[in-house]
C-alpha positions in Angstrom: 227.3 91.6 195.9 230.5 91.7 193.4 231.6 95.3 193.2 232.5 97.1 189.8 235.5 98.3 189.1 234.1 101.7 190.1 232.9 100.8 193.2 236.0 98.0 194.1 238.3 100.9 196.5 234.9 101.6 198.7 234.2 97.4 199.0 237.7 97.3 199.8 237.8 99.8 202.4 234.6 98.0 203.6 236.2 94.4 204.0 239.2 96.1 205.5 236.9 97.9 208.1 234.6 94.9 209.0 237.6 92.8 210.1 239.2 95.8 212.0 235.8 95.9 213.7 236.1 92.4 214.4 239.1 92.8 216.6 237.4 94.5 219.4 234.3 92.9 219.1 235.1 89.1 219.0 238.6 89.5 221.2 237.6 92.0 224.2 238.4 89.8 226.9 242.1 88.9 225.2 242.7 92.4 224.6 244.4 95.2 226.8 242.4 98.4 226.9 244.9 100.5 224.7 244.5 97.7 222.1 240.8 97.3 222.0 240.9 101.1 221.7 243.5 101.5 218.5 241.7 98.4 216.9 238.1 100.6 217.4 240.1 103.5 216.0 241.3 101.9 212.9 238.0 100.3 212.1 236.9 103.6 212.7 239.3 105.2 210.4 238.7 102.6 207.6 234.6 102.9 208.2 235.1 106.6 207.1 237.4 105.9 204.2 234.2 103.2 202.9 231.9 105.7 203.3 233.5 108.7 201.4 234.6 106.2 198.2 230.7 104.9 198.6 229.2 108.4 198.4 231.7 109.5 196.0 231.2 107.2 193.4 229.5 108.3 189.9 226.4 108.1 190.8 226.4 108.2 194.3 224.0 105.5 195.8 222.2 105.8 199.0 219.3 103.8 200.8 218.5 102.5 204.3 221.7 100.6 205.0 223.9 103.1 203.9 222.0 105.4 206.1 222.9 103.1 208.9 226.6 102.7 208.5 226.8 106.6 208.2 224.7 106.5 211.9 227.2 104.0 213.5 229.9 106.1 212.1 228.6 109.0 213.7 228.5 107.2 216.8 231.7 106.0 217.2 232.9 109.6 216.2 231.3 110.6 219.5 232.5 107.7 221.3 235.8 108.7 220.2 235.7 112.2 221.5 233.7 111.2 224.2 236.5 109.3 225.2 239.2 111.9 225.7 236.9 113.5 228.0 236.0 110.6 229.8 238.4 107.9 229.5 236.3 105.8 231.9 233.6 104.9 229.5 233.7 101.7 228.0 231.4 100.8 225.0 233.9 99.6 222.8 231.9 95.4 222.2 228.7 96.7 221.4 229.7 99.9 218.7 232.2 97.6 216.9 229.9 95.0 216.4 227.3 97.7 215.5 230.3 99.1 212.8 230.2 95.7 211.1 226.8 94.8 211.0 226.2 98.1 209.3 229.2 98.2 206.8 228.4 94.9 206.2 224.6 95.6 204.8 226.0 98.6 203.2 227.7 96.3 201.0 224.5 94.1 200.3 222.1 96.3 199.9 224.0 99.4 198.9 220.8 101.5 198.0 219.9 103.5 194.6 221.7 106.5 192.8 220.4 109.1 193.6 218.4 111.0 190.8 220.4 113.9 189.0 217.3 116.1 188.6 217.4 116.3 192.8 218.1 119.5 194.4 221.9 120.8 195.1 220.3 121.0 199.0 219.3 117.5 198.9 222.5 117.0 200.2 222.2 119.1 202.9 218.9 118.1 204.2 220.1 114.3 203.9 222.9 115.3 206.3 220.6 117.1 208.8 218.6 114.0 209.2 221.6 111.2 209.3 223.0 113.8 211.8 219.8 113.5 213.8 219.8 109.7 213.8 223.2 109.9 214.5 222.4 111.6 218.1 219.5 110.0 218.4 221.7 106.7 218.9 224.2 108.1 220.6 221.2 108.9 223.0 219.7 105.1 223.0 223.6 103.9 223.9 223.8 106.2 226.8 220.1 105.4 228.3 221.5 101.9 227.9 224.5 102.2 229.7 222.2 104.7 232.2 219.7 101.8 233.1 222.3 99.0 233.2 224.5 101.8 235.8 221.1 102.1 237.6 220.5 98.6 237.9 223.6 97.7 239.3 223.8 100.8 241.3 220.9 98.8 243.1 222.3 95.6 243.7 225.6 96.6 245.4 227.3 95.9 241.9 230.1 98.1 239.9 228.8 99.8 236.7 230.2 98.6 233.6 229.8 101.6 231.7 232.9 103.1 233.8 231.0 106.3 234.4 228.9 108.1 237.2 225.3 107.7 236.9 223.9 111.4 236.7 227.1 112.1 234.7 225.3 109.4 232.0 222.3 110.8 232.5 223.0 114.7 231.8 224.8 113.5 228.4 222.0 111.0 227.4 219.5 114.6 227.4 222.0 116.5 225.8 221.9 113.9 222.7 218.3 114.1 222.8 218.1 117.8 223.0 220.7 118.3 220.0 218.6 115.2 218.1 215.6 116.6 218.3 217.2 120.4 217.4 218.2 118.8 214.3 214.9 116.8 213.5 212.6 119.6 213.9 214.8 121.3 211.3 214.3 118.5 209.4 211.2 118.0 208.9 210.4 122.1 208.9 213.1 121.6 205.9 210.8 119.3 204.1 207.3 120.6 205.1 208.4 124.1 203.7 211.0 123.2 200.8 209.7 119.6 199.6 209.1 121.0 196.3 212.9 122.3 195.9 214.2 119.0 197.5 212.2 116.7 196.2 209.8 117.8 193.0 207.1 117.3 195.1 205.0 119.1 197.9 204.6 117.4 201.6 202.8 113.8 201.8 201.5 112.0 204.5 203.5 108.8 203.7 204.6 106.4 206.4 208.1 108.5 206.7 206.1 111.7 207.1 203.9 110.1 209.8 206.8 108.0 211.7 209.0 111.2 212.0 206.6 113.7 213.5 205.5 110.7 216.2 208.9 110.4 217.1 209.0 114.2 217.3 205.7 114.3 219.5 207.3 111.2 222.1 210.6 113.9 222.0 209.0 116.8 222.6 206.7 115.6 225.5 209.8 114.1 226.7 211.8 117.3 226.7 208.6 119.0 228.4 208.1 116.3 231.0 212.2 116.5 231.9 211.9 120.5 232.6 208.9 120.2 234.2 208.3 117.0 235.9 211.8 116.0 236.6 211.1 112.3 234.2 214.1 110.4 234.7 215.4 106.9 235.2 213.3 103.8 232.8 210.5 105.7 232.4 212.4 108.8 230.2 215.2 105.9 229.1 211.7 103.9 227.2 210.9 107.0 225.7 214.0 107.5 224.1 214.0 103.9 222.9 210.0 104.5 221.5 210.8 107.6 220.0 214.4 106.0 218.4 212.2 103.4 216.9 209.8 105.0 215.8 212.1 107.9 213.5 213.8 104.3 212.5 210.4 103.3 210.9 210.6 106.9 209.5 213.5 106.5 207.3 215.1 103.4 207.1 212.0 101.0 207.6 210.1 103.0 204.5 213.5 102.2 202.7 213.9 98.9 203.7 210.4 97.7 202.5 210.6 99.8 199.2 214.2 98.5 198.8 214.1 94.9 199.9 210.4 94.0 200.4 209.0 95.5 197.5 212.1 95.9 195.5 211.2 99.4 194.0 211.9 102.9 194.5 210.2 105.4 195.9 
């Protein structure tokens, strides 16, 4: 993609960001932990700097990859303050290669401008559900890190994630709990307000559909947690089923609108 003069200080900032994401990513093993941890920050810093020129530009664009660099952002913010209340955790390979992957198909496929006509609450209801996916991930990290602490708890070996097992797993249900807060609101936003968001009353299209499965796997989730005690691989596969399946909600109906079919909605 060349950028436009417009759109040059948020490609910039975007370059800039990919190769400080590149430093902890490709050079962990060579890198002291108070390095890795400034390099993550500056990427992080530069990730954020992208995003606002990106969403500020006249007219602002937005689509399923942007959608996915404002997720990873949102999960390194966590990571971030996650880490000055746990210094112990260490995640830092896997969300700066997930930074650049994302800023990097932000810049190919940047998405569409958003329509003018739209709602002033659009806005609003855009960041409820980017919020949600934001958790949401931060919830499929942590089951990682709880399965792989589990697993090694097993075979005698030291957990990678630097943190206790039942400490991982208390924040992975918080993250869900808040995620799916902020999805039912979400998709109560759109069932009752579509016509004031979008010029259009609720459809059953394949984001519709997607998003309330990934609310039913949540829920029953939640409900089998407070009442059956699910823990461990079994709850840690639901998170990842219900993850995928609001990712087919969102982004996948933008990504074959987009890319596959090449239209807009």
């Amino acid at each position: 993609m060349v950028p436009t003069p417009s759109s040059l200080p948020g490609w910039g900032m975007s370059m800039a960001a990919i190769l400080a994401y590149a430093v902890p990513a490709l050079g962990i093993r060579h890198l002291t932990p108070a390095k890795a941890r400034l390099a993550l920050r500056c990427a992080w810093v530069l990730h954020g700097l992208a995003l606002v020129f990106t969403l500020l530009d006249s007219p602002p664009h937005f689509g399923f990859a942007p959608a996915l660099s404002i997720t990873a952002w949102l999960m390194l913010t966590v990571y971030a303050v996650e880490q000055q209340l746990f210094p112990q955790m260490r995640a830092r390979w896997v969300l700066a290669a997930l930074g650049a992957v994302t800023v990097a198909l932000a810049l190919v496929f940047p998405g569409h401008p958003l329509h003018v006509q739209a709602s002033a609450w659009l806005p609003l209801h855009l960041a409820l559900g980017i919020a949600c996916y934001g958790l949401f991930a931060a919830a499929v990290v942590h089951g990682a890190l709880m399965s792989q602490a589990e697993q090694r708890m097993r075979t005698g070996a030291e957990s990678d994630s630097g943190m206790p097992l039942l400490l991982l797993e208390r924040l992975t249900f918080r993250f869900v709990t808040a995620g799916f807060i902020l999805l039912t609101a979400t998709l109560l936003a759109g069932w009752l307000f579509g016509e004031q968001l979008y010029g259009h009353a609720w459809r059953w299209g394949h984001k519709e559909i997607f998003s309330l499965l990934s609310w039913l796997v949540f829920a029953v989730l939640l409900v089998g947690r407070g009442r059956f005690g699910w823990r461990g691989n079994h709850a840690v596969r639901m998170i990842y089923a219900g993850a995928l399946l609001l990712l087919l909600g969102y982004v996948g109906s933008r990504f074959v609108l987009e890319v596959v079919l090449g239209r807009l909605q």
